[in-house]
PyMOL Python script that loads the backbone (N, CA, C, O; Angstrom):
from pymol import cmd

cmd.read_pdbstr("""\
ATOM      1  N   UNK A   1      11.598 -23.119   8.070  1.00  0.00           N
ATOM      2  CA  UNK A   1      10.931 -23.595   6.863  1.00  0.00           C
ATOM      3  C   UNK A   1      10.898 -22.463   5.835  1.00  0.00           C
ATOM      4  O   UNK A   1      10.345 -21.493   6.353  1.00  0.00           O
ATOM      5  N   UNK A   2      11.201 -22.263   4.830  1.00  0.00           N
ATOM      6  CA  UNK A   2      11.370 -21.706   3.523  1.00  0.00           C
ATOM      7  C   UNK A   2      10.404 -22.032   2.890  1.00  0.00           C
ATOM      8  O   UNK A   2      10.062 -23.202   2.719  1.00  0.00           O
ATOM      9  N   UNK A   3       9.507 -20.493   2.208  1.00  0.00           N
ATOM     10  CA  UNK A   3       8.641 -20.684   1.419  1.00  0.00           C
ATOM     11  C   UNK A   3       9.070 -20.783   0.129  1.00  0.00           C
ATOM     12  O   UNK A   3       9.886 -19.993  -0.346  1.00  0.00           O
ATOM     13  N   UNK A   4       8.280 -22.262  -0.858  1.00  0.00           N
ATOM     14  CA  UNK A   4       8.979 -21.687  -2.317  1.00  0.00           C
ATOM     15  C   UNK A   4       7.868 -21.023  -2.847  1.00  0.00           C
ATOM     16  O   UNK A   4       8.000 -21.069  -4.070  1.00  0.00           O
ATOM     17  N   UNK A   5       6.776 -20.392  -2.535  1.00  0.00           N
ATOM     18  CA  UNK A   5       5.894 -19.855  -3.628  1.00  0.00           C
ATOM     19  C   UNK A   5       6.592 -18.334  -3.016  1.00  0.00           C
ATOM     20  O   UNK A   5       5.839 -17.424  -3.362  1.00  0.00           O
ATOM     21  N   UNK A   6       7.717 -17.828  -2.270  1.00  0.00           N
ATOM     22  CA  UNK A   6       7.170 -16.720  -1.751  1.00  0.00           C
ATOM     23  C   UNK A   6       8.481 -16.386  -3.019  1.00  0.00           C
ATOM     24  O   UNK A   6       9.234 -17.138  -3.637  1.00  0.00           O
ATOM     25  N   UNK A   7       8.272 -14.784  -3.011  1.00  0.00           N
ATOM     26  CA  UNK A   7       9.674 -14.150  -4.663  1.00  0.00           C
ATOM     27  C   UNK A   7      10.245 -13.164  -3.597  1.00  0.00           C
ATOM     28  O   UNK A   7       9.496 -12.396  -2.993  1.00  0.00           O
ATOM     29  N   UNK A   8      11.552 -13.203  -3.388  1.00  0.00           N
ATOM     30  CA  UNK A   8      12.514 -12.759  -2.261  1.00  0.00           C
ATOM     31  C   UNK A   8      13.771 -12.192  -2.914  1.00  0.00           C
ATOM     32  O   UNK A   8      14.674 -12.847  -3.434  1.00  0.00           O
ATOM     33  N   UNK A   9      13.659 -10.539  -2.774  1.00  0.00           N
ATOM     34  CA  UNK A   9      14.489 -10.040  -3.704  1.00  0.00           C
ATOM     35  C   UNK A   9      16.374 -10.332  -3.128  1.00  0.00           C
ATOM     36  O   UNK A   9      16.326 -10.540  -1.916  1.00  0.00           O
ATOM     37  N   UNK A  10      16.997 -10.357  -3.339  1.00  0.00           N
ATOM     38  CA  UNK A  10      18.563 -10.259  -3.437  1.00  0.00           C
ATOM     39  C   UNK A  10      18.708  -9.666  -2.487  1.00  0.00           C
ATOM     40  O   UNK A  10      17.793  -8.942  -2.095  1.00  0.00           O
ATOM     41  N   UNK A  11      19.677  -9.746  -1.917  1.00  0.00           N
ATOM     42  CA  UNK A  11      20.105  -8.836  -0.841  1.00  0.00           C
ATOM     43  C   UNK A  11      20.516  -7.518  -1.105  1.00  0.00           C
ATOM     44  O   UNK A  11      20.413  -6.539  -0.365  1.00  0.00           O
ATOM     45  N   UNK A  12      21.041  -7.599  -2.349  1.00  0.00           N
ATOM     46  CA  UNK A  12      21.735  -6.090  -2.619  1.00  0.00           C
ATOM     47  C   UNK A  12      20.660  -5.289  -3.010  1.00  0.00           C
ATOM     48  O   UNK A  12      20.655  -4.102  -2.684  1.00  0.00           O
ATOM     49  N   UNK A  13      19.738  -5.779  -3.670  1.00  0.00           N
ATOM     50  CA  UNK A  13      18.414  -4.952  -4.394  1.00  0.00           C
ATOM     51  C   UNK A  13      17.381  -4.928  -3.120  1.00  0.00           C
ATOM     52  O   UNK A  13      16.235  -4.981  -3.568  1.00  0.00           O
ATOM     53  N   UNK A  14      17.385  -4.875  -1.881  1.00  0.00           N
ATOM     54  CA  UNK A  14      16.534  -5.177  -1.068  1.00  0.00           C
ATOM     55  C   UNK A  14      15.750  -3.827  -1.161  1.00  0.00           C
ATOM     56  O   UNK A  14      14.520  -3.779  -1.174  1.00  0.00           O
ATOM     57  N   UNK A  15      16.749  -2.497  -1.237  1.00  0.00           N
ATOM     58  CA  UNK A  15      16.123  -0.872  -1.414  1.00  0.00           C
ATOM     59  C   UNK A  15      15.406  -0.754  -2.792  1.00  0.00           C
ATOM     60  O   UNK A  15      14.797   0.253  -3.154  1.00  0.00           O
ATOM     61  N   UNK A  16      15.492  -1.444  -3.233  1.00  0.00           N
ATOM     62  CA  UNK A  16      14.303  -1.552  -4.171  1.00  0.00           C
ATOM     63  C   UNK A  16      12.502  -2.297  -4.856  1.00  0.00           C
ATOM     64  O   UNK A  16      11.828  -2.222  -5.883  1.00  0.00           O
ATOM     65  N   UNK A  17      12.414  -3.081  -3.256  1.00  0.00           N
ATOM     66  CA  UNK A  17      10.963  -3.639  -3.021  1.00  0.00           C
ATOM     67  C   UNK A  17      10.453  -2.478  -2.900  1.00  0.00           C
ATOM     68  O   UNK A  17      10.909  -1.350  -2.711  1.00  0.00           O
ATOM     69  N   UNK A  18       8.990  -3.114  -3.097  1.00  0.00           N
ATOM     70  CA  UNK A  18       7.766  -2.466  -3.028  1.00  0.00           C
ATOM     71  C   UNK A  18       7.879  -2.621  -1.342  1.00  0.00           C
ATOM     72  O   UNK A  18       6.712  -2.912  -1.078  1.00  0.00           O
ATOM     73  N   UNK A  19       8.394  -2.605  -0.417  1.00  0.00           N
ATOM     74  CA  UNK A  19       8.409  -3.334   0.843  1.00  0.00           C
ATOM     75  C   UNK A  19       9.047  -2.038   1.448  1.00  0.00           C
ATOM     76  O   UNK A  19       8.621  -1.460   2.448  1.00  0.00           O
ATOM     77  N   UNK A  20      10.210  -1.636   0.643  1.00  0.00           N
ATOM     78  CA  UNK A  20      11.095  -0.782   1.094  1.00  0.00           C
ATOM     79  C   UNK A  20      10.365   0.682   0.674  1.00  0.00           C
ATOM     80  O   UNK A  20      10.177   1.542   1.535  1.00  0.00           O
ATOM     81  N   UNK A  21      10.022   0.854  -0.558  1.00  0.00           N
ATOM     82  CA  UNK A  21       9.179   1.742  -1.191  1.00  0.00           C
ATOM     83  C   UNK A  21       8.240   2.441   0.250  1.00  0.00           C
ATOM     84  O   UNK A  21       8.222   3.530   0.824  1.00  0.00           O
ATOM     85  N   UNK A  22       7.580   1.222   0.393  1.00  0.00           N
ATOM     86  CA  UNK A  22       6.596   1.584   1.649  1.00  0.00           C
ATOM     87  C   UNK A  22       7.314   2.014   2.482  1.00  0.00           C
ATOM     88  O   UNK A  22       6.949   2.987   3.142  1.00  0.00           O
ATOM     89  N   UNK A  23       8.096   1.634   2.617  1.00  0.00           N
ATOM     90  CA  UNK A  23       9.213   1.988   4.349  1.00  0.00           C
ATOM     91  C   UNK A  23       9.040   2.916   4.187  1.00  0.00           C
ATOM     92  O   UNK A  23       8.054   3.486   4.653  1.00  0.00           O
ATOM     93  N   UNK A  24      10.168   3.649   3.246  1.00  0.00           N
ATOM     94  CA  UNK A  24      10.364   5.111   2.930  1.00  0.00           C
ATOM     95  C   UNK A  24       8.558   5.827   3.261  1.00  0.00           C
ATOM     96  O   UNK A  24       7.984   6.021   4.333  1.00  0.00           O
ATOM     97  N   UNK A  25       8.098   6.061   1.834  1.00  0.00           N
ATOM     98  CA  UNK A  25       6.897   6.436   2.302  1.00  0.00           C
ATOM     99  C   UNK A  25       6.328   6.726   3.223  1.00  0.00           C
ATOM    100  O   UNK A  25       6.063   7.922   3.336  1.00  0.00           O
ATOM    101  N   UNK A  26       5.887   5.805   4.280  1.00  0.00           N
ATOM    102  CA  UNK A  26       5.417   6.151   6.084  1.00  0.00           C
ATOM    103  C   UNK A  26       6.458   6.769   6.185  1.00  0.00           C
ATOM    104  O   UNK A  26       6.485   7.971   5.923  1.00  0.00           O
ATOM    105  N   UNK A  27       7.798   5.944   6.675  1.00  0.00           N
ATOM    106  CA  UNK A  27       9.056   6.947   7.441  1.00  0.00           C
ATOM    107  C   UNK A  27       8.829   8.564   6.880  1.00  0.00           C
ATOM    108  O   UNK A  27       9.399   9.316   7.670  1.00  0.00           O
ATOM    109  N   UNK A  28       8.222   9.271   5.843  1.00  0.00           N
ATOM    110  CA  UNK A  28       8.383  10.218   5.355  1.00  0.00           C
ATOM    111  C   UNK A  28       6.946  11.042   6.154  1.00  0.00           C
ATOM    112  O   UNK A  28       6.844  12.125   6.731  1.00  0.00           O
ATOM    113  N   UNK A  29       5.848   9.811   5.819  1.00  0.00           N
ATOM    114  CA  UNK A  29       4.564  10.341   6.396  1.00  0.00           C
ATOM    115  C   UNK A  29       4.973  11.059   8.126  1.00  0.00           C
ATOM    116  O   UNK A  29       4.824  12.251   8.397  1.00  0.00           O
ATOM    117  N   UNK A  30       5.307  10.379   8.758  1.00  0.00           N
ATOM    118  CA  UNK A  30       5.259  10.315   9.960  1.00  0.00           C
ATOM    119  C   UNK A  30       6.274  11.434  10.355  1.00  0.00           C
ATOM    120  O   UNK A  30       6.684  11.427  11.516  1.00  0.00           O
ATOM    121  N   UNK A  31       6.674  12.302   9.576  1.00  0.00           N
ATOM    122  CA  UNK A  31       7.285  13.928   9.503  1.00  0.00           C
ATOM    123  C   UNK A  31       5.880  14.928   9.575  1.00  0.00           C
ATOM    124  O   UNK A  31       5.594  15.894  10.282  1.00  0.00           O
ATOM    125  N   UNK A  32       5.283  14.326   8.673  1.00  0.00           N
ATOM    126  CA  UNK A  32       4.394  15.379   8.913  1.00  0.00           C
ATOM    127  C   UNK A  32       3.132  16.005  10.108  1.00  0.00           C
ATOM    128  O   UNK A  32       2.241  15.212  10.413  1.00  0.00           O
ATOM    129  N   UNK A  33       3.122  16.829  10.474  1.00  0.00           N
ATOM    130  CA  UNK A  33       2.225  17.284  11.776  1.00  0.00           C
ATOM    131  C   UNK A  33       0.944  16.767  11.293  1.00  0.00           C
ATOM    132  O   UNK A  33       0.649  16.530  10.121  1.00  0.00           O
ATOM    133  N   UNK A  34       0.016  16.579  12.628  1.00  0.00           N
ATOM    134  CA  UNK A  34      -1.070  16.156  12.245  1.00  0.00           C
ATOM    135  C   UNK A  34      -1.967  17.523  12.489  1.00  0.00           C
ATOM    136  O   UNK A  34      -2.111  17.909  13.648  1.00  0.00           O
ATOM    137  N   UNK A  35      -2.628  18.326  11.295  1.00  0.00           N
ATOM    138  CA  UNK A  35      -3.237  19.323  11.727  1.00  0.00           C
ATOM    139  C   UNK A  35      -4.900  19.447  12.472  1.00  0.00           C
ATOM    140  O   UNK A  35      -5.676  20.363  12.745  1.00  0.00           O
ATOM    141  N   UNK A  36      -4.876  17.534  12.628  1.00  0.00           N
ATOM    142  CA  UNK A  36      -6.443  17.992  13.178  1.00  0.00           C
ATOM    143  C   UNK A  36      -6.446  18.413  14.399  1.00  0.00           C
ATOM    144  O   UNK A  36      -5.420  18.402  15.078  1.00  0.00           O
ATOM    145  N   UNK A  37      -7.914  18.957  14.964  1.00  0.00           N
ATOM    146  CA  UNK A  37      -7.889  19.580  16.066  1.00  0.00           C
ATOM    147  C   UNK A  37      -7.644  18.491  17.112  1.00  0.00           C
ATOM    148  O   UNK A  37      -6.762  18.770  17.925  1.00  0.00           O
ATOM    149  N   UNK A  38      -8.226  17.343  17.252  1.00  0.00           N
ATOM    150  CA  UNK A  38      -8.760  16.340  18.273  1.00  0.00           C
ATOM    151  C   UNK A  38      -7.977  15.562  17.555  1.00  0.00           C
ATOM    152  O   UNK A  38      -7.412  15.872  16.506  1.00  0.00           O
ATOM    153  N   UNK A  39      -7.917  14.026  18.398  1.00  0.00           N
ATOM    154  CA  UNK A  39      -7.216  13.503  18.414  1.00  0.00           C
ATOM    155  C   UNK A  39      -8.322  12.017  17.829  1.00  0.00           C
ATOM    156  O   UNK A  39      -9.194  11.421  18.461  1.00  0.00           O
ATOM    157  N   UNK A  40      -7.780  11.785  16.291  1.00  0.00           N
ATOM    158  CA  UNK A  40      -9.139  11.077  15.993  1.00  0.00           C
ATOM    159  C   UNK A  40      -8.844   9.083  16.207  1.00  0.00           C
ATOM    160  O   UNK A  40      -7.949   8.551  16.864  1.00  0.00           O
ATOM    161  N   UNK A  41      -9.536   8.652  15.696  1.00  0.00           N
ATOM    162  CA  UNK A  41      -9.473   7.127  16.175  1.00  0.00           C
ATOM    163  C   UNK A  41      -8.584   6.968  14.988  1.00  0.00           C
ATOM    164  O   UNK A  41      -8.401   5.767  15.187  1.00  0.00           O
ATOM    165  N   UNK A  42      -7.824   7.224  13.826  1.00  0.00           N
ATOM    166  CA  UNK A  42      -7.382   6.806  13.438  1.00  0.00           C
ATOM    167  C   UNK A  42      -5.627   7.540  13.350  1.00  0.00           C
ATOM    168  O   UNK A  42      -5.507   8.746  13.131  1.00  0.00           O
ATOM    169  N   UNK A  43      -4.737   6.896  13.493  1.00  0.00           N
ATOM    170  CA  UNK A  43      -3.639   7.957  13.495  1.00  0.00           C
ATOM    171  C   UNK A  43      -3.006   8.620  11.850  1.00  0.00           C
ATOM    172  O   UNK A  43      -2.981   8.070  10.749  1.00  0.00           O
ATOM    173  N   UNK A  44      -2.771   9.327  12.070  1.00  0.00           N
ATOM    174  CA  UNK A  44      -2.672  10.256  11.156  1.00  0.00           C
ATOM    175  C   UNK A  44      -1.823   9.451   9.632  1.00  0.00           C
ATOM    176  O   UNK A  44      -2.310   9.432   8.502  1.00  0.00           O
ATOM    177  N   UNK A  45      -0.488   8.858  10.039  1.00  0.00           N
ATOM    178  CA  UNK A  45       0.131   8.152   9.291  1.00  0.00           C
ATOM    179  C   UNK A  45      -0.600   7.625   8.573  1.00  0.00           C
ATOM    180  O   UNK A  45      -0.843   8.049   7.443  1.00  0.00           O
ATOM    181  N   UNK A  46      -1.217   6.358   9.187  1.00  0.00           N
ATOM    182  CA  UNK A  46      -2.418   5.627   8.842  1.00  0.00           C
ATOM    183  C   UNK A  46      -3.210   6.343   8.094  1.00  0.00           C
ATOM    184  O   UNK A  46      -3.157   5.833   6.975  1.00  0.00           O
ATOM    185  N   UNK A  47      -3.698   6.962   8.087  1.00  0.00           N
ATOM    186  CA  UNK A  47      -4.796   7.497   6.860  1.00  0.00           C
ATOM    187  C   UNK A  47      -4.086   8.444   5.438  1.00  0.00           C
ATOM    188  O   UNK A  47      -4.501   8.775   4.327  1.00  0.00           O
ATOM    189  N   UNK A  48      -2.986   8.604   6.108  1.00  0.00           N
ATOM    190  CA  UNK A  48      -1.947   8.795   4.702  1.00  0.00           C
ATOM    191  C   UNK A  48      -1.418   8.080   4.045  1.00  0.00           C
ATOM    192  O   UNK A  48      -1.189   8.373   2.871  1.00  0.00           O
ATOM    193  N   UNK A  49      -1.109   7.096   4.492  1.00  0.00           N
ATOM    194  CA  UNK A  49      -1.174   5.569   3.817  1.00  0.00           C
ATOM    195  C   UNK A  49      -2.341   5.279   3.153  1.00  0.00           C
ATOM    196  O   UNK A  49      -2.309   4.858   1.997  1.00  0.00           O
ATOM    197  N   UNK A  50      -3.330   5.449   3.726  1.00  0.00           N
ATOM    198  CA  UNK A  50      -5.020   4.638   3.011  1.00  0.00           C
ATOM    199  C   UNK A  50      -4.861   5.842   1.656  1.00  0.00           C
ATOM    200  O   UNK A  50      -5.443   5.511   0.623  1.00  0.00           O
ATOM    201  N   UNK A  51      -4.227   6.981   1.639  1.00  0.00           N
ATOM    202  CA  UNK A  51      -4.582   7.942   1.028  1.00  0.00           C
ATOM    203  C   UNK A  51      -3.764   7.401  -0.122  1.00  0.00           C
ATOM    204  O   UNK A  51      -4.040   7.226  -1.309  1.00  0.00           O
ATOM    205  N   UNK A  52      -2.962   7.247   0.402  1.00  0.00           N
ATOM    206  CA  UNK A  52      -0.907   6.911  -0.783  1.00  0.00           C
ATOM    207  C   UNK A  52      -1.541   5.798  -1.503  1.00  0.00           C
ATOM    208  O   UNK A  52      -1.191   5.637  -2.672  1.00  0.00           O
ATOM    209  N   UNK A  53      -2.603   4.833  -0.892  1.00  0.00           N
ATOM    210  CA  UNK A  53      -2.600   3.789  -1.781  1.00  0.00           C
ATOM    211  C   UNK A  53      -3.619   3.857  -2.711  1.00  0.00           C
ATOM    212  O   UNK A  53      -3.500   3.388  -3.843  1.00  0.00           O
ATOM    213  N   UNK A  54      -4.907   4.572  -2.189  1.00  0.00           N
ATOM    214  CA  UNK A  54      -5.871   5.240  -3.187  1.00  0.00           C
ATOM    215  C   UNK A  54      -5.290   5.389  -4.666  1.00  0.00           C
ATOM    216  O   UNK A  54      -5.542   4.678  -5.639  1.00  0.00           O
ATOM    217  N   UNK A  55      -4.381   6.584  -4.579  1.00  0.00           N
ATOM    218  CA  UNK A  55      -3.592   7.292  -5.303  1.00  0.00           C
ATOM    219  C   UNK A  55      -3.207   6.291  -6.427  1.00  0.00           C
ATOM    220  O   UNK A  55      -3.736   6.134  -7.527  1.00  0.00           O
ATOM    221  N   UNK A  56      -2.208   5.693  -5.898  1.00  0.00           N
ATOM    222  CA  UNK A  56      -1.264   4.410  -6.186  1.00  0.00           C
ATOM    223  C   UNK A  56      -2.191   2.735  -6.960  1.00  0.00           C
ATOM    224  O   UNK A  56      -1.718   1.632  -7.233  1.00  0.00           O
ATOM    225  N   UNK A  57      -3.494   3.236  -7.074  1.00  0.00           N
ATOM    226  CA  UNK A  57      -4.584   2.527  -7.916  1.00  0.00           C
ATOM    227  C   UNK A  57      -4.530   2.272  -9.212  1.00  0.00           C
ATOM    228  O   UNK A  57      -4.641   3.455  -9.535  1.00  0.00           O
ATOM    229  N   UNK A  58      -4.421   1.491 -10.655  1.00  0.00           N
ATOM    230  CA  UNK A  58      -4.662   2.066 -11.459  1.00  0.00           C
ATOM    231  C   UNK A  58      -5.953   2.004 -11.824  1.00  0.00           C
ATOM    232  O   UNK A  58      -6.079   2.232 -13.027  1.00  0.00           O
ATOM    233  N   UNK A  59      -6.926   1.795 -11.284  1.00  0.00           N
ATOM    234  CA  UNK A  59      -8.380   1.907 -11.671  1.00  0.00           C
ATOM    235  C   UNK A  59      -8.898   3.535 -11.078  1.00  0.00           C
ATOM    236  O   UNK A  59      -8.257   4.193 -10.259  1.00  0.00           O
ATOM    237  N   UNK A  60     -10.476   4.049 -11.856  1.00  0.00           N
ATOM    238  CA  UNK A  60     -10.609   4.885 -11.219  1.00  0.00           C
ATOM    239  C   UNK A  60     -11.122   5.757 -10.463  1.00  0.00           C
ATOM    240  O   UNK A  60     -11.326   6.968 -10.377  1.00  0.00           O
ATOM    241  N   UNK A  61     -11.390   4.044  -9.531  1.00  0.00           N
ATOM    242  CA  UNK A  61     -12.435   4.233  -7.912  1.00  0.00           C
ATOM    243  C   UNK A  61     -12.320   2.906  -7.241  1.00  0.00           C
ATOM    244  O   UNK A  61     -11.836   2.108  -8.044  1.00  0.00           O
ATOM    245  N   UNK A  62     -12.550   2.402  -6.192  1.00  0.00           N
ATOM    246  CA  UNK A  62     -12.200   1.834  -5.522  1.00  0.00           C
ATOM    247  C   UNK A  62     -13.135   0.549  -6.077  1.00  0.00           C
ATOM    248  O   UNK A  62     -12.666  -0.580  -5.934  1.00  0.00           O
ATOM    249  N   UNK A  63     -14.292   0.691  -6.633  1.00  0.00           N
ATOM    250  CA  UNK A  63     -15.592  -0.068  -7.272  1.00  0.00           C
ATOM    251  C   UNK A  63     -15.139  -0.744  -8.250  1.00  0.00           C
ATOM    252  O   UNK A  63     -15.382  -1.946  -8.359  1.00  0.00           O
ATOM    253  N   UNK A  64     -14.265   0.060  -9.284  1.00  0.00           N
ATOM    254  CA  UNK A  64     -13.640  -0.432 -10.559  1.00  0.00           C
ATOM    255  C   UNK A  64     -13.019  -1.375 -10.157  1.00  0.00           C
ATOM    256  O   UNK A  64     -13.280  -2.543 -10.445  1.00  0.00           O
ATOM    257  N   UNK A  65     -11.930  -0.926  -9.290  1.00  0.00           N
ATOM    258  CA  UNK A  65     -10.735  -1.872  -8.967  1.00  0.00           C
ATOM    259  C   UNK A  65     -11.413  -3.352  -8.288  1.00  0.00           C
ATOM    260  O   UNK A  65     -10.948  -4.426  -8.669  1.00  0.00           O
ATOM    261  N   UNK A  66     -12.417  -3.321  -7.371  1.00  0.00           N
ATOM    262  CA  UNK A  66     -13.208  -4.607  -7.099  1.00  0.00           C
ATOM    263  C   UNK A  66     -14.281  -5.562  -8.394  1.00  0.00           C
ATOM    264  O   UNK A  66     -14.434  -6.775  -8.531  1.00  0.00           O
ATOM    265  N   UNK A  67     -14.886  -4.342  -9.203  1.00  0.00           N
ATOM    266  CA  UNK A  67     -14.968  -5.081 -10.217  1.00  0.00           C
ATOM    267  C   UNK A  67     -14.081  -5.695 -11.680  1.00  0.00           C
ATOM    268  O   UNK A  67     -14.360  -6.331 -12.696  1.00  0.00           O
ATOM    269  N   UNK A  68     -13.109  -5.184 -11.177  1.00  0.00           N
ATOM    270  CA  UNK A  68     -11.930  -5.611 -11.948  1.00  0.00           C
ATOM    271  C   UNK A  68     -11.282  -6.628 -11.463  1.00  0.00           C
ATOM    272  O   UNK A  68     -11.143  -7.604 -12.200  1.00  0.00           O
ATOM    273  N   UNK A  69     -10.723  -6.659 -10.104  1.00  0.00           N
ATOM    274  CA  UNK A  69     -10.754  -8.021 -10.109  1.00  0.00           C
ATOM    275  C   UNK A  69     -11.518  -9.015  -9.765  1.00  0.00           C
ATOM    276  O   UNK A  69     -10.895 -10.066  -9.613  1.00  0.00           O
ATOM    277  N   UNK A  70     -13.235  -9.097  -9.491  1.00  0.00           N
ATOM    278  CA  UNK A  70     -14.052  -9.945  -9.617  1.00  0.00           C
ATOM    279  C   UNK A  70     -13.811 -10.404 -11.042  1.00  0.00           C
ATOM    280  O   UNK A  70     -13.758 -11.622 -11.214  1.00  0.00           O
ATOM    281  N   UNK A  71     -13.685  -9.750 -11.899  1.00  0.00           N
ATOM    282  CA  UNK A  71     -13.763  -9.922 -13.300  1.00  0.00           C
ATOM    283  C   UNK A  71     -13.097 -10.910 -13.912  1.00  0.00           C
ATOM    284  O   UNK A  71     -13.506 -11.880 -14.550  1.00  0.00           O
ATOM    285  N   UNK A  72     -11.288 -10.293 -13.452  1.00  0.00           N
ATOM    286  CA  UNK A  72     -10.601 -10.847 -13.771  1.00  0.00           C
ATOM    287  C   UNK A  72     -10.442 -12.540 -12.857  1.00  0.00           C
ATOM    288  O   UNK A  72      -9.567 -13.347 -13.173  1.00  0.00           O
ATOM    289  N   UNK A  73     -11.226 -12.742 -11.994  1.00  0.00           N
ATOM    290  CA  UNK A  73     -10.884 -13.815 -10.955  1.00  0.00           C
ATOM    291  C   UNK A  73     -12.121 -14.986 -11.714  1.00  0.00           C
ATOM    292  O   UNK A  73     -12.075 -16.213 -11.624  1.00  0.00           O
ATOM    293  N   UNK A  74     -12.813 -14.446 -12.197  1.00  0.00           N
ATOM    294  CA  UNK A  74     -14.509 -15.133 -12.870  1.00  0.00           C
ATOM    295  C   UNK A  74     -13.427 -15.610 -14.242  1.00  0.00           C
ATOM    296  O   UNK A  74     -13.389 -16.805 -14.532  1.00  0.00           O
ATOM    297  N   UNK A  75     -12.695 -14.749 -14.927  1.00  0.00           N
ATOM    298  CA  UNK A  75     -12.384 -15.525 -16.469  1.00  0.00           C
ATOM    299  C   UNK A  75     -11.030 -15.728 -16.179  1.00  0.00           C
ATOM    300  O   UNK A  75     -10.279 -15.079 -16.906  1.00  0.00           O
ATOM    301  N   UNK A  76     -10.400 -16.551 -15.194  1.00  0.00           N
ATOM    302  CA  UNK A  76      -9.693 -17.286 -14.772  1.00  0.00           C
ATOM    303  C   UNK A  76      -9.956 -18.460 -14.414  1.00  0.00           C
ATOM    304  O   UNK A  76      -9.099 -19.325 -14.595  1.00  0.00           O
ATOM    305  N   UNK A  77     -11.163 -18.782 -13.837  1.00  0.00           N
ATOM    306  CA  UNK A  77     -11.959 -19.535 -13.742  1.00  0.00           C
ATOM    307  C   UNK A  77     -11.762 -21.419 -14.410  1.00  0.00           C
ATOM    308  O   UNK A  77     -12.686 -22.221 -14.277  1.00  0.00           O
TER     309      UNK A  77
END
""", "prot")
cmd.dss("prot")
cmd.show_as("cartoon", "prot")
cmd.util.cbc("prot")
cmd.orient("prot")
């Protein structure tokens, strides 16, 4: 079954999703050593990701960005 609401890039442009973007990204994270001492509940990648996407916000705090789109979801309405 084929979604039609879903937007499915080309085959040739596939290295250019936000999909692939991410690939890269982790694949890159997951070079780097993890310098904590212990071994914490979250793995290291993983919180470089939570970090990459922080970053990758354009609001400027995590509050904004929820009241931004409450905002925007209320005068859509």
């Amino acid at each position: 079954m084929r979604c039609t609401l879903c937007i499915v890039a080309p085959k040739e442009r596939k290295h250019l999703s936000a999909d692939a973007l991410l690939r890269l990204v982790r694949s890159g994270f997951t070079n780097i050593p993890d310098p904590r001492c212990d071994d914490g509940d979250i793995a290291f990648t993983d919180a470089l990701m939570a970090a990459f996407a922080m970053f990758s916000l354009t609001s400027p705090s995590r509050l904004a960005c929820d009241t931004q789109r409450v905002e925007d979801h209320v005068g859509t309405l």
